[in-house]
KOLMAR-490055 format. One record per residue (C-alpha): x, y, z; residue in three letters. Coordinates in steps of 0.001 Angstrom, whole numbers, always signed. Layout:
% residues N
(rec (X; Y; Z); 'Ala'),
...
% end
This chain:
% residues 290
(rec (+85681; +225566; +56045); 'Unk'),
(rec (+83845; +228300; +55005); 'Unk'),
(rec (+81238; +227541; +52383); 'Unk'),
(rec (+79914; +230958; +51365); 'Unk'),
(rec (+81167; +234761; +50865); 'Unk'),
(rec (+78516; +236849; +53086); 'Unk'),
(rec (+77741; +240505; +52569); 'Unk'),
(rec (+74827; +243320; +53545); 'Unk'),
(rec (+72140; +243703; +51245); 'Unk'),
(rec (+69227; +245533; +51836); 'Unk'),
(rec (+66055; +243327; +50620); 'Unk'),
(rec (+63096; +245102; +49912); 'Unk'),
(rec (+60148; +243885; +51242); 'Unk'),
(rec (+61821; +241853; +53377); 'Unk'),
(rec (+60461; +243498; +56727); 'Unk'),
(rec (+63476; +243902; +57748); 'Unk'),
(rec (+67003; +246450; +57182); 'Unk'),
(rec (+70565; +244991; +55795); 'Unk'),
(rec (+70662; +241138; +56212); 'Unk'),
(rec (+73561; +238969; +55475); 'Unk'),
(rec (+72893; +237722; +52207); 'Unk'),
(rec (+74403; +234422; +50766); 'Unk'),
(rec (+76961; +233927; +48354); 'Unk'),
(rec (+75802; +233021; +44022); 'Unk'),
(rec (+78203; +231327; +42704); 'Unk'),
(rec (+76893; +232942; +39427); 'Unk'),
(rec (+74037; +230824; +37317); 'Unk'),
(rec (+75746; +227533; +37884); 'Unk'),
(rec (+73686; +224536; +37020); 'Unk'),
(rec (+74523; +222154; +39750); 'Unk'),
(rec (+73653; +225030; +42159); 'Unk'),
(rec (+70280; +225903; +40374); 'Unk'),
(rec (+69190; +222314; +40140); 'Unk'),
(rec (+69756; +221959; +43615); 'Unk'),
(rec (+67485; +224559; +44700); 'Unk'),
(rec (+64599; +223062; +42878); 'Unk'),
(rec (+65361; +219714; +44220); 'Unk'),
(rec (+64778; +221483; +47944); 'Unk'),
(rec (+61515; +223519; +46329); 'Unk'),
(rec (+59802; +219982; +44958); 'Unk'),
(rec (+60689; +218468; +48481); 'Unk'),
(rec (+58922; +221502; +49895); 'Unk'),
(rec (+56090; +221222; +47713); 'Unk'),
(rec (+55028; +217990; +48023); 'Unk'),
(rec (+55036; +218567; +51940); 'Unk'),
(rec (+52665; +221509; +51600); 'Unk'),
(rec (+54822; +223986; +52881); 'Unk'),
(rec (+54469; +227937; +52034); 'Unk'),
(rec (+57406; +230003; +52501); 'Unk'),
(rec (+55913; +231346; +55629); 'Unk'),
(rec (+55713; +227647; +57317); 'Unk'),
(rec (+59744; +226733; +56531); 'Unk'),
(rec (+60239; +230223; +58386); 'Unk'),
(rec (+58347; +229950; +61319); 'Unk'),
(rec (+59692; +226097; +61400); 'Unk'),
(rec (+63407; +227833; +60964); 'Unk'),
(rec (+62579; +230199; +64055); 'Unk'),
(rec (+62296; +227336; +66464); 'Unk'),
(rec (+65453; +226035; +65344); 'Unk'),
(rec (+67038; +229157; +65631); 'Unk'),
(rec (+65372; +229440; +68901); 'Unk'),
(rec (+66255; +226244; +69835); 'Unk'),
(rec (+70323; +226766; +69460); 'Unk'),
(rec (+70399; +230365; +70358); 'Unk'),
(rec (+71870; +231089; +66998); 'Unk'),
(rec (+70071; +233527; +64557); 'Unk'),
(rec (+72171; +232358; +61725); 'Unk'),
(rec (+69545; +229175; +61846); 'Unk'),
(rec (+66788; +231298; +60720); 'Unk'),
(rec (+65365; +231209; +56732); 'Unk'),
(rec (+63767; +234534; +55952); 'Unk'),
(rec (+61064; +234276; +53441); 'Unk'),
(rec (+63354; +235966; +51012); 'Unk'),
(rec (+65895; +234535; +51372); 'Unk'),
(rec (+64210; +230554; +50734); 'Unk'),
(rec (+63127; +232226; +47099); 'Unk'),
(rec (+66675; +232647; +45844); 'Unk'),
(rec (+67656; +229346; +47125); 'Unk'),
(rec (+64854; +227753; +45444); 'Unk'),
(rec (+64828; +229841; +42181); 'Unk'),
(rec (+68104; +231822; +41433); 'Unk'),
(rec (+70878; +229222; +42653); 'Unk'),
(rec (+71675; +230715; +45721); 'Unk'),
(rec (+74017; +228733; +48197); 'Unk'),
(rec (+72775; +228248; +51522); 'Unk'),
(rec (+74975; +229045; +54391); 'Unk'),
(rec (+75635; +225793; +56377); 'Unk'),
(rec (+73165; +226625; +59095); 'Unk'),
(rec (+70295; +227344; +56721); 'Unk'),
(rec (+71424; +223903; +55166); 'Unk'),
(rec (+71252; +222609; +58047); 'Unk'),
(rec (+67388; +223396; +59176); 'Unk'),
(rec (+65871; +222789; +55483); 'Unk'),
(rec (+67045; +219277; +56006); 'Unk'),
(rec (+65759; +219715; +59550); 'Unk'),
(rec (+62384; +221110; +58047); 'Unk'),
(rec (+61959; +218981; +54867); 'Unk'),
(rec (+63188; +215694; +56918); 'Unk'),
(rec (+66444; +215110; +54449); 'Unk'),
(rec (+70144; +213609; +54559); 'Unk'),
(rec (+72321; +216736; +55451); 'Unk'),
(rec (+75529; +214230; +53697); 'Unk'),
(rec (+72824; +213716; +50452); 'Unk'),
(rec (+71574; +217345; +50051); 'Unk'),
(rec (+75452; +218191; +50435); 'Unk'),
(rec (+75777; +215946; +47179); 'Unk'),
(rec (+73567; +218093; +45305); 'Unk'),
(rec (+75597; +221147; +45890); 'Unk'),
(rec (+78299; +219309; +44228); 'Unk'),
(rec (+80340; +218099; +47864); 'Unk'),
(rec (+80173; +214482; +48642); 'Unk'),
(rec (+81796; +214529; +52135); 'Unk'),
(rec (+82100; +210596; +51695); 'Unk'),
(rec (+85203; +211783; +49649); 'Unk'),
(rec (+86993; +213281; +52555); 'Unk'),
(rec (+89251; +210628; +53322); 'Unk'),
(rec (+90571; +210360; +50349); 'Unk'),
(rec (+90848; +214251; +49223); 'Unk'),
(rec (+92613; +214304; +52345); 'Unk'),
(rec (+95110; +211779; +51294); 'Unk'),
(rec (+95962; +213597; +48428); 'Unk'),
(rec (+97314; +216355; +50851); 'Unk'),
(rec (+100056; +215401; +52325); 'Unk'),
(rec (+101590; +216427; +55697); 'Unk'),
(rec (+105117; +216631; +57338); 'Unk'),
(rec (+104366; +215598; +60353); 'Unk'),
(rec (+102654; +211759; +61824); 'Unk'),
(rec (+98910; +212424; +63032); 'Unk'),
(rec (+96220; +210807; +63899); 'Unk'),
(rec (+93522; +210812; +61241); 'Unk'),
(rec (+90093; +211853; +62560); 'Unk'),
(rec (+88357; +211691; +59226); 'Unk'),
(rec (+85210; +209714; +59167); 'Unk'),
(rec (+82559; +209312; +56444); 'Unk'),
(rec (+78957; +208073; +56180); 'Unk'),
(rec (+78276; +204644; +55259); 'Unk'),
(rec (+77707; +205271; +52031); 'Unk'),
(rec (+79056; +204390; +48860); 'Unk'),
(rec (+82252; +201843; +48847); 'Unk'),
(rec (+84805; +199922; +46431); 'Unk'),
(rec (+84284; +196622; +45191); 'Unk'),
(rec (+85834; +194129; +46728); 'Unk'),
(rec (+86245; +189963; +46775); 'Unk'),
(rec (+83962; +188339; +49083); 'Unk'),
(rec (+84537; +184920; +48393); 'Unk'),
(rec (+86740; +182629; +46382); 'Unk'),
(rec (+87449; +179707; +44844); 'Unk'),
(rec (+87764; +176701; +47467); 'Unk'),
(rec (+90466; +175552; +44939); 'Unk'),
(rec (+92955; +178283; +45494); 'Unk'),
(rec (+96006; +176897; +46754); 'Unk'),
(rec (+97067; +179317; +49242); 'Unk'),
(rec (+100799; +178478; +49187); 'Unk'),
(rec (+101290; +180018; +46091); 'Unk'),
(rec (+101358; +183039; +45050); 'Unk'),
(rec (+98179; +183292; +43201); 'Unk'),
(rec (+96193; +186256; +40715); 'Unk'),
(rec (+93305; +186893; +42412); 'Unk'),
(rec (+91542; +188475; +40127); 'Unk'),
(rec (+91206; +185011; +37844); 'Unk'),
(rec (+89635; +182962; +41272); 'Unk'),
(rec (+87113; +186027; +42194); 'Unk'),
(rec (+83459; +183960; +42565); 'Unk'),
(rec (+81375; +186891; +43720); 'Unk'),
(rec (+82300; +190397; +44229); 'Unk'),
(rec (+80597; +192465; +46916); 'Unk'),
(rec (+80903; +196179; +48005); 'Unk'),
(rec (+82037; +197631; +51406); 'Unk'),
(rec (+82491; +201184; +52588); 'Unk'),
(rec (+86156; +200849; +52948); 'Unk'),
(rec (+86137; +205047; +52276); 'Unk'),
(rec (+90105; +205185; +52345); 'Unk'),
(rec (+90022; +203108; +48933); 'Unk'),
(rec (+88253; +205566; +46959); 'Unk'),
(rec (+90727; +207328; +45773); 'Unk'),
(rec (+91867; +204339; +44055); 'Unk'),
(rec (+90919; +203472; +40528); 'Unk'),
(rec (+89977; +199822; +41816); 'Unk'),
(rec (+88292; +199049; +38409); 'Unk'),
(rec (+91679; +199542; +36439); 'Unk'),
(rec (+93542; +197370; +39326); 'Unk'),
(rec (+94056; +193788; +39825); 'Unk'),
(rec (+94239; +192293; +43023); 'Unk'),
(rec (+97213; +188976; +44121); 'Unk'),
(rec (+97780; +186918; +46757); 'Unk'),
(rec (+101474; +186326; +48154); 'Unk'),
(rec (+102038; +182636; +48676); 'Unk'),
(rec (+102460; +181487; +52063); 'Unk'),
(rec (+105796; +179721; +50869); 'Unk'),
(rec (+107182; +183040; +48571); 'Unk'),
(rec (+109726; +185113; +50129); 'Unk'),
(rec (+111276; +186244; +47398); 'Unk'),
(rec (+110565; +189934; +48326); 'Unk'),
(rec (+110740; +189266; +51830); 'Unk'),
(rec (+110618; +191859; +53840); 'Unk'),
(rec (+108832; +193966; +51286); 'Unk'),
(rec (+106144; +191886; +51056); 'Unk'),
(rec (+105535; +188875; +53389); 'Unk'),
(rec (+103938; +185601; +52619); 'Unk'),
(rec (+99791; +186077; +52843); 'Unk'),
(rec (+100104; +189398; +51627); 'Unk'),
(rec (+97579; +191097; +49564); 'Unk'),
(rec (+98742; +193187; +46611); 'Unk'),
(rec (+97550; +195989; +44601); 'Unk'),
(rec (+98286; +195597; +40795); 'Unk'),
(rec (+98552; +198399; +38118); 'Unk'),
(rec (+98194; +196974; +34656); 'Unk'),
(rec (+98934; +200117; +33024); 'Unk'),
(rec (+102335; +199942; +34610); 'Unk'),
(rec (+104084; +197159; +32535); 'Unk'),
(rec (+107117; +198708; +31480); 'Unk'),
(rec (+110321; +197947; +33083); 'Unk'),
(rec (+112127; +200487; +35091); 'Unk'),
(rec (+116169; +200207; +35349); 'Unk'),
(rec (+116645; +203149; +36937); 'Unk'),
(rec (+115447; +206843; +38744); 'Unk'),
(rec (+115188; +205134; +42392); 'Unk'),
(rec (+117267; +206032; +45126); 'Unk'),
(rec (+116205; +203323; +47669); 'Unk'),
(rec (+114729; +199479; +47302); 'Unk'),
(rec (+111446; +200990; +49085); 'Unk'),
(rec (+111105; +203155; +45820); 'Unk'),
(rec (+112130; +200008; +43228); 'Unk'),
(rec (+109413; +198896; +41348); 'Unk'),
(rec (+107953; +195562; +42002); 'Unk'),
(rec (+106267; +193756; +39029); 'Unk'),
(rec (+103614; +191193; +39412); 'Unk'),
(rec (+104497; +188757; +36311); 'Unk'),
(rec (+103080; +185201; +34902); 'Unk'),
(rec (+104876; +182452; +33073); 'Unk'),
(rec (+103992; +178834; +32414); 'Unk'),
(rec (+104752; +177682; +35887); 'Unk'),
(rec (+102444; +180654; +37654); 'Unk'),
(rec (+103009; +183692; +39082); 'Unk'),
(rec (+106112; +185737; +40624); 'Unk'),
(rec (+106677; +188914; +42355); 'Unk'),
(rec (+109937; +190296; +42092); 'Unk'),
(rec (+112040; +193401; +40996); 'Unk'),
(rec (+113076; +193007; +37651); 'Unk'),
(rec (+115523; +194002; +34864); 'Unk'),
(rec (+116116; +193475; +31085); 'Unk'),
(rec (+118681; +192367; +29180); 'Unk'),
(rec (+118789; +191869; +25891); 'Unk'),
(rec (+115975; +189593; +25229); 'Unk'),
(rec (+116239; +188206; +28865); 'Unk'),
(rec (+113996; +189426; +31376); 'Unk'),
(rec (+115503; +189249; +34872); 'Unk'),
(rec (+113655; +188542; +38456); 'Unk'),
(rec (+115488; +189876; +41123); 'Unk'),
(rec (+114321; +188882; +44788); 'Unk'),
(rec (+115046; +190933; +47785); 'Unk'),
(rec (+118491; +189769; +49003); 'Unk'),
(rec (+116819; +189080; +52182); 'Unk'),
(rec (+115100; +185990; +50557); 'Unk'),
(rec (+118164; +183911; +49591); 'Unk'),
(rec (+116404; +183164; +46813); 'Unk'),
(rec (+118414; +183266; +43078); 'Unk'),
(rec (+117366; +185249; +40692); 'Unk'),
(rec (+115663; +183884; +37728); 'Unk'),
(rec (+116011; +184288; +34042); 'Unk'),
(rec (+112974; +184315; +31393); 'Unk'),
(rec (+112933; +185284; +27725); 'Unk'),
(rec (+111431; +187779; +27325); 'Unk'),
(rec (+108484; +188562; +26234); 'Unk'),
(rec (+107915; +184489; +25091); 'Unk'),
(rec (+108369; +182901; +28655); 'Unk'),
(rec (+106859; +185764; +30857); 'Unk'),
(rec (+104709; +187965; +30934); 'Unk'),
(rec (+104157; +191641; +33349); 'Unk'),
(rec (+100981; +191566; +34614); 'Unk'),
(rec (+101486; +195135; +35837); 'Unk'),
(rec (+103405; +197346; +38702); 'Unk'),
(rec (+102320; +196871; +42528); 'Unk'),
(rec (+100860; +200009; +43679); 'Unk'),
(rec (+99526; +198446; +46623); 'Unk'),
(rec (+99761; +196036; +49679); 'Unk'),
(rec (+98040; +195128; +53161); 'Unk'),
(rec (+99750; +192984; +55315); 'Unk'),
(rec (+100122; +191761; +58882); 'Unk'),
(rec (+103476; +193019; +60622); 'Unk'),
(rec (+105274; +190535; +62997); 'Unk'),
(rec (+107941; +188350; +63115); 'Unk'),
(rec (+108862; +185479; +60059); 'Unk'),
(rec (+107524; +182408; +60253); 'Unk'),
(rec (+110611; +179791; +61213); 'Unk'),
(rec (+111733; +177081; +59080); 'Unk'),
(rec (+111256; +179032; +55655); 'Unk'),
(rec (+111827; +176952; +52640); 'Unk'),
(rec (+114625; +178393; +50380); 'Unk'),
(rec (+115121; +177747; +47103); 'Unk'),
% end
């Protein structure tokens, strides 16, 4: 990816002819503040412009790759008139000034911690491996522990037993709006959207997404599936309205009858499932139907 537009400029003063001069991106802010983030670093370790050169020479030196090098010039519009560094120069100030390529990256406005899930935004035809790997930095908030009252059976709201919530760098999540989700637990015992979802299942829940859909899918992998509560507890189940009746609908797979609430005084929609993680293998034997 290229991160700059080079062209020849001829510096004066520079000791030197044309030189391949970085791209400005114009008097940006982010850009500006960034060079004097990497001149205060350079101050307080006492280095002249003349030091982070000679220091850039060795690097050069040391990869066979001029493009390494800082010329004294070219360090004073970095520092004071926003210019971008190419990626090699980026790479020895950090070298030089002892800093976090990923952080310094982050100042320039790219947080390569997002990668995974910029990436998932772009879809592709074809199945591939993905190869994308990020820092460990950063993360989504997630349930470490629970209630030891849960019953486990039944298909439970998670987000109403959460004791302590902890963060991990699961990086794929980020592009999820976790704090405008709720999290559920499929009962061990409900199959009523088996094979959809199996028993143990964990589910993503969308509370923004209450409305019921009748119609627009082509396929019962692109169905809705609402996450709803009533006085009993909780159900998972594709749903339709009628009247003032709000119908459950399991996945004919389940054997299970559908179910009939008024609605809205006998159930409520939590919100659409956007989500799920669970294990794939064969069905546990000796499910109980209703």
């Amino acid at each position: 990816m290229a991160l700059l537009r080079k062209k020849s400029i001829s510096i004066p003063g520079s000791g030197s002819g044309a030189v391949d001069s970085d791209a400005k991106p114009g008097r940006d802010d982010t850009m500006e503040a960034a060079g004097q983030k990497l001149k205060r670093v350079r101050d307080r370790l006492g280095l002249r412009y003349r030091d982070v050169e000679q220091a850039s020479l060795i690097i050069a030196a040391r990869h066979q790759n001029d493009e390494f090098t800082i010329a004294l010039s070219r360090l004073s519009d970095i520092e004071n008139k926003g210019t971008v560094p190419t990626l090699y120069r980026l790479y020895s100030l950090c070298v030089i000034y002892r800093l976090d390529l990923s952080e310094v990256l982050q100042w320039y406005g790219v947080d390569i911690a997002r990668t995974p899930s910029d990436a998932a935004a772009i879809p592709h035809d074809r199945t591939h491996i993905i190869g994308l790997t990020a820092p460990d930095q950063g993360g989504v908030h997630v349930p470490l522990s629970l209630d030891p009252g849960i019953d486990l059976n039944r298909t439970t709201f998670l987000s109403r037993w959460i004791q302590r919530w902890g963060s991990l760098p699961l990086m794929l999540l980020n592009g999820l709006d976790l704090k405008n989700h709720r999290y559920a637990f499929i009962g061990l015992e409900d199959w009523a959207m088996y094979p959809l979802l199996q028993p143990g299942a964990l589910v993503l829940i969308d509370e923004a997404k209450r409305k019921i859909i009748q119609s627009g899918w082509t396929t019962e992998f692109e169905r809705p599936i609402y996450f709803l509560e009533h006085r009993q507890g909780y159900e998972c189940s594709w749903c339709s309205l009628e009247g003032g009746s709000l119908i459950l609908q399991p996945h004919p797979s389940s054997q299970r009858p559908p179910q009939v609430f008024a609605y809205p005084d006998e159930i409520d929609v939590v919100g659409q499932v956007t989500g799920v993680a669970m294990l794939l293998g064969p069905a546990r034997q000796g499910r109980i139907h209703s």
